[in-house]
Wavefront OBJ file of the C-alpha trace (Angstrom):
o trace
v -0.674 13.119 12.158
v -0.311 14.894 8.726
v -1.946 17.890 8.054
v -4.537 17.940 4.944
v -4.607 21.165 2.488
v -7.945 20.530 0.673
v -8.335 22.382 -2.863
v -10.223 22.922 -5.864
v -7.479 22.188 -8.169
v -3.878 20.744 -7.656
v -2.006 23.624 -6.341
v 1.955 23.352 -5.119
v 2.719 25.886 -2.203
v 6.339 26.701 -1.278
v 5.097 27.472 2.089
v 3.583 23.529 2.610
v 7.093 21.718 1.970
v 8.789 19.715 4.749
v 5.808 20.031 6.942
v 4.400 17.195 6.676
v 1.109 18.332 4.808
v -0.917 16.407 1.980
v -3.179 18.183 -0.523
v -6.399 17.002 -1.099
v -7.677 17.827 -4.767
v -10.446 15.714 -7.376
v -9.759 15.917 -10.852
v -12.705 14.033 -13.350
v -14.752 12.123 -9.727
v -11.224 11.018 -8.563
v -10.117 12.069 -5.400
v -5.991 12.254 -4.825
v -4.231 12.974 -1.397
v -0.700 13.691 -2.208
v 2.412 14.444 0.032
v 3.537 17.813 -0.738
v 6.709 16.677 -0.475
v 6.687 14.094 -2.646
v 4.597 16.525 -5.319
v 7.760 19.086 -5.221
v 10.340 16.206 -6.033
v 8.221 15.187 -8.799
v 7.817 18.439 -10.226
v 11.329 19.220 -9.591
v 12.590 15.802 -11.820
v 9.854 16.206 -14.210
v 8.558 19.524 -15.269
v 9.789 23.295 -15.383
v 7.541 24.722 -12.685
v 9.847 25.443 -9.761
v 11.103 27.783 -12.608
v 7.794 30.100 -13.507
v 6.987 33.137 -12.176
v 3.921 32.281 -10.212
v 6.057 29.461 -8.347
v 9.395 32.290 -7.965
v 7.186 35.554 -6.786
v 4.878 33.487 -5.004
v 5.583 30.080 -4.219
v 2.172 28.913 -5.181
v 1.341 27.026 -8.350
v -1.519 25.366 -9.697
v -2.465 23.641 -12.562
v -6.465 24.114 -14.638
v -5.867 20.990 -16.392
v -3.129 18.538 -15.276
v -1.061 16.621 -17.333
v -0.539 12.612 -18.828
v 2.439 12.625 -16.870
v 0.897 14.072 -13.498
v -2.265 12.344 -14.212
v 0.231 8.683 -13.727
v 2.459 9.909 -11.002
v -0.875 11.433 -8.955
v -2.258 7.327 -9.651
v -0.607 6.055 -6.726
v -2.255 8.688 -4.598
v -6.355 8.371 -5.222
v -7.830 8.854 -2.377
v -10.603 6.184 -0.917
v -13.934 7.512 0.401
v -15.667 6.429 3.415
v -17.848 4.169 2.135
v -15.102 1.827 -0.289
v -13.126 2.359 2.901
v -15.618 0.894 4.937
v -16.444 -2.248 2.176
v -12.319 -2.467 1.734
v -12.010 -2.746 5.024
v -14.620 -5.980 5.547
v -13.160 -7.757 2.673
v -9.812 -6.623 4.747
v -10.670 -8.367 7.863
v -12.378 -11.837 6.028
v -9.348 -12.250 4.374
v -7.224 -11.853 7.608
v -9.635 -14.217 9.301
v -8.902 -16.503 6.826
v -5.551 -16.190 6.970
v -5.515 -16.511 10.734
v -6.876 -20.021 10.238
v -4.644 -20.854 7.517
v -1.702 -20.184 10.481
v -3.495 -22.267 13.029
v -3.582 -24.919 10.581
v -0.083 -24.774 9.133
v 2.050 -23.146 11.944
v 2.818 -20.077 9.286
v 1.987 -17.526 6.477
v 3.067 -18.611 3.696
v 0.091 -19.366 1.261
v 1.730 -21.088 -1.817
v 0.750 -19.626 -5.446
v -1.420 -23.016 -5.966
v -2.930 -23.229 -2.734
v -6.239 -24.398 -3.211
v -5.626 -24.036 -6.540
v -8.986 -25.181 -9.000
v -8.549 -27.703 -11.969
v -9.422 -24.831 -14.001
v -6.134 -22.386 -12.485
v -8.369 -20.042 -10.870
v -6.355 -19.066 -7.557
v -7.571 -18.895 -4.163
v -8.078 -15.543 -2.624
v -6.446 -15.477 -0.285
v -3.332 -16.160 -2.402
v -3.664 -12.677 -4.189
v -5.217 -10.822 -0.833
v -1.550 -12.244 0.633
v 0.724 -10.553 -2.098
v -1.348 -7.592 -2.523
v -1.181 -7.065 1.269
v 2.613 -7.734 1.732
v 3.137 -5.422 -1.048
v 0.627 -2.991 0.508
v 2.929 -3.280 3.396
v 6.398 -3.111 1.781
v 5.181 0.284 0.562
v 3.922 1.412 3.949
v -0.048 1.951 2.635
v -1.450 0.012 5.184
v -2.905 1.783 8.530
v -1.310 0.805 11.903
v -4.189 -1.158 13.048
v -3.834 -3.524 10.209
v -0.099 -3.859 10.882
v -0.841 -4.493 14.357
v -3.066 -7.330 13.138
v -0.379 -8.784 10.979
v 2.243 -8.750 13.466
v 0.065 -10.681 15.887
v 0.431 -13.527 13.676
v 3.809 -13.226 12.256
v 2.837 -12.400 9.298
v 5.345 -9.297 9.011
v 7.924 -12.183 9.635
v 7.393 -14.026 6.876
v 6.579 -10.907 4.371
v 10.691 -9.537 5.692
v 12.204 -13.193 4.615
v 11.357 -12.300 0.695
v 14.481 -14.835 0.044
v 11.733 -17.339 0.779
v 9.204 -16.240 -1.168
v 11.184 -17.048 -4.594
v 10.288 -20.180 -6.931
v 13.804 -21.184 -7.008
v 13.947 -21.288 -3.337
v 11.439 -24.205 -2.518
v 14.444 -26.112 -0.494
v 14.901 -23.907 1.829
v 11.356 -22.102 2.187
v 10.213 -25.903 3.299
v 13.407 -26.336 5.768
v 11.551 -23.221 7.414
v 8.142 -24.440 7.271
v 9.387 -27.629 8.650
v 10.925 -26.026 11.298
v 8.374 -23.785 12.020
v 5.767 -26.847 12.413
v 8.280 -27.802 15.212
v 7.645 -25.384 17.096
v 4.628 -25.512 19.415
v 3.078 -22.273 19.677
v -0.912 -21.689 21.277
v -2.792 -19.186 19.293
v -6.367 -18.086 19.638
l 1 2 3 4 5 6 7 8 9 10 11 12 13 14 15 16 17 18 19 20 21 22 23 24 25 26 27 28 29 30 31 32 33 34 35 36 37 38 39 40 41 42 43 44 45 46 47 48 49 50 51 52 53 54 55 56 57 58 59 60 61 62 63 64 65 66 67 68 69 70 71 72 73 74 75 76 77 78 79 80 81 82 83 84 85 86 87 88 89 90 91 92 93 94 95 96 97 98 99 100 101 102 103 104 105 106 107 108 109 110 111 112 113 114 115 116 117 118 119 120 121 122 123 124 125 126 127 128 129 130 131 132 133 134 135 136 137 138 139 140 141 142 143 144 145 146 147 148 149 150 151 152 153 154 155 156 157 158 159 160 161 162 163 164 165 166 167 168 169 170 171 172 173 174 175 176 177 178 179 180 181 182 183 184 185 186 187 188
């Protein structure tokens, strides 16, 4: 389990790196949990701060007001409260319900981009909560209960064959399907 360095303001400490730790800072009502680690390789690519003072004498360094630049790397770190955790989460476990039928049904995970498509090209979603959440797992962000989930219903199978997943593929994405209907499997 990582550790969690809470501060006032986004601070860097020398002592923090390659230990695992986040830091926990709000900047204008937005919460961010960042990897230290992944703070000091930004810094190091992007800015001149491994080189002051503060960050040479004391290997500490914090910033009053941050910058454009931070402000869009720290973006893919906000931090979720308890509460839009908690609705997240519901919408989280609809949409896997749903999805979970949609497998029964089909034998598989693949929800097309039209499925259930309306005359007037609004998509389904479940289309969207599909891409969002294979992405969401691609870049490790989802919790190992919801992975757990996933892999119940092969859904991590299908989000691993992205060679599938392309337009230009529709021959052999339905050879799969097709076999996959094949195959009699009981799920609950």
């Amino acid at each position: 389990m990582k550790t969690i360095k809470k501060t006032s303001r986004l601070t860097v400490f020398k002592e923090l790196i390659n230990t695992d730790t986040l830091v926990q800072f709000s900047h204008e009502s937005v919460t961010y949990r960042v990897p230290m680690d992944d703070l000091y390789d930004f810094l190091a690519k992007n800015t001149n701060v491994l080189k002051t003072s503060s960050w040479i004498d004391r290997g500490i360094y914090n910033w009053p007001r941050p910058t454009k630049k931070l402000l869009t790397f720290l973006q893919n770190y906000v931090f979720v409260t308890d509460d839009e955790e908690e609705k997240s989460d519901g919408y989280w476990h609809s949409m896997f319900e749903k999805l979970r039928e949609y497998k029964i049904e089909h034998g598989h995970c693949y929800i097309p981009s039209d499925y259930n498509q309306t005359s007037y090209g609004v998509q389904n979603p479940l289309v969207t909560w599909t891409l969002k959440t294979r992405s969401d797992y691609i870049h490790n962000k989802l919790d190992s209960r919801k992975v757990s989930l996933l892999d119940e219903i092969d859904f991590l199978k299908w989000t691993t064959l992205k060679h599938y997943f392309k337009p230009e593929n529709v021959t052999d994405r339905n050879r799969l399907i097709d076999a996959l209907k094949n195959t009699k499997t009981n799920y609950k």
